[in-house]
C-alpha positions in Angstrom: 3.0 0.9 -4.4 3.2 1.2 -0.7 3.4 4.7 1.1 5.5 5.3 4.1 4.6 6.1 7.5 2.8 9.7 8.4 2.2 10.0 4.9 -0.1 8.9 2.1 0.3 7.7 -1.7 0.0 10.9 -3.2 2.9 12.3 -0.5 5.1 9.5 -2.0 4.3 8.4 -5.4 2.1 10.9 -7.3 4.3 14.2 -6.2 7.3 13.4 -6.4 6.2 12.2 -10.1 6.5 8.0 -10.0 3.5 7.4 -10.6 3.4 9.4 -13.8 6.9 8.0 -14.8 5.2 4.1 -14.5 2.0 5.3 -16.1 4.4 6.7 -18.9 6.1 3.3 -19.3 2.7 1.5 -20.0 2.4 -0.2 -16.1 -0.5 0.4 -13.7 0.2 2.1 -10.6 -2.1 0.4 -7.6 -1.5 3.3 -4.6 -3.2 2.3 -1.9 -3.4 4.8 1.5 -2.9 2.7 4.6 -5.9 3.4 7.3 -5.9 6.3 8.8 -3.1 7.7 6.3 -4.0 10.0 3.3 -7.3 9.7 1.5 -8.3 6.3 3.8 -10.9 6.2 6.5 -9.7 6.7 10.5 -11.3 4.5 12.5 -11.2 5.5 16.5 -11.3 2.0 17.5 -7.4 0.9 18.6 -8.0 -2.9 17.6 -8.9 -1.3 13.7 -4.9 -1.0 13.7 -3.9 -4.5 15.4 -0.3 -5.6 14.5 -0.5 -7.0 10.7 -3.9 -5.6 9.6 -2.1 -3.2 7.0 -0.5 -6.7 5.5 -4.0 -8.5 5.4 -5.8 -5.3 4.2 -3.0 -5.4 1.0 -3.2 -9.3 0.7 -7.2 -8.5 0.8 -6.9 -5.9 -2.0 -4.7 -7.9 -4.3 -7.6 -10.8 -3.8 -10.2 -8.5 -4.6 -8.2 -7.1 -8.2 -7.3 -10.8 -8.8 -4.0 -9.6 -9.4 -2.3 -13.2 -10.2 1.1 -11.3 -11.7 2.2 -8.0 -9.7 5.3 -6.5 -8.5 5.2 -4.8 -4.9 7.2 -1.9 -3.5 7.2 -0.3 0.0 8.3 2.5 1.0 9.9 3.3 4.7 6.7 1.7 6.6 4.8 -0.1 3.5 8.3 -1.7 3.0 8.1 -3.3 6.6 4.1 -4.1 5.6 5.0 -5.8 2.3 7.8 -7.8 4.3 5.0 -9.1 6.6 2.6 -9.4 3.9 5.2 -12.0 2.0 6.2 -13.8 5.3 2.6 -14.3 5.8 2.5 -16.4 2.0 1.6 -13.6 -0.4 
C-alpha cells in the first residue's frame, strides 16, 4: 500500500481504518513511508530524491520480502510511483 504525497502510511491507510479492514480479511498490509514522508528517514542531499528512486526503493523492498505474488495500490502520488515502478518491469 502506497501513501500519497505530503503524507505517510499511517495518514492513509492505518487511520482511516484499511489497514485493519485487510488485516480483518486474512491479507498482509506492506505500508511503506516514502523517504522523507512519515516514519522514513530525510535525507538533505537533493540527488537522495532523483526522479524514480521511490519506484526502485519499492521494486528494492518487494526483492528483499521475496514477494513473488503481491497486489499493489497507490494512492494520489504512490499511484504515480507504482505506475513507474510497473513501466520499469515490476
Amino acid at each position: 500500500m502506497v501513501h500519497g504525497c505530503f503524507c505517510g502510511a499511517h495518514a492513509n491507510w492505518i487511520r482511516p481504518g484499511y489497514a485493519a479492514a485487510l488485516a480483518r480479511a486474512g491479507s498482509r498490509a506492506i505500508m511503506p513511508d516514502f523517504r522523507g514522508h512519515g516514519e522514513s528517514g530525510r535525507p538533505h542531499d537533493p540527488s537522495a530524491y532523483r526522479r524514480g528512486v521511490l519506484a526502485h526503493d519499492l521494486q528494492t523492498l518487494v526483492a528483499a520480502l521475496a514477494l513473488r505474488e503481491h497486489d499493489i495500490v497507490g494512492y494520489s502520488r504512490g499511484a504515480r510511483v507504482v505506475v513507474r515502478m510497473l513501466a520499469n518491469g515490476a
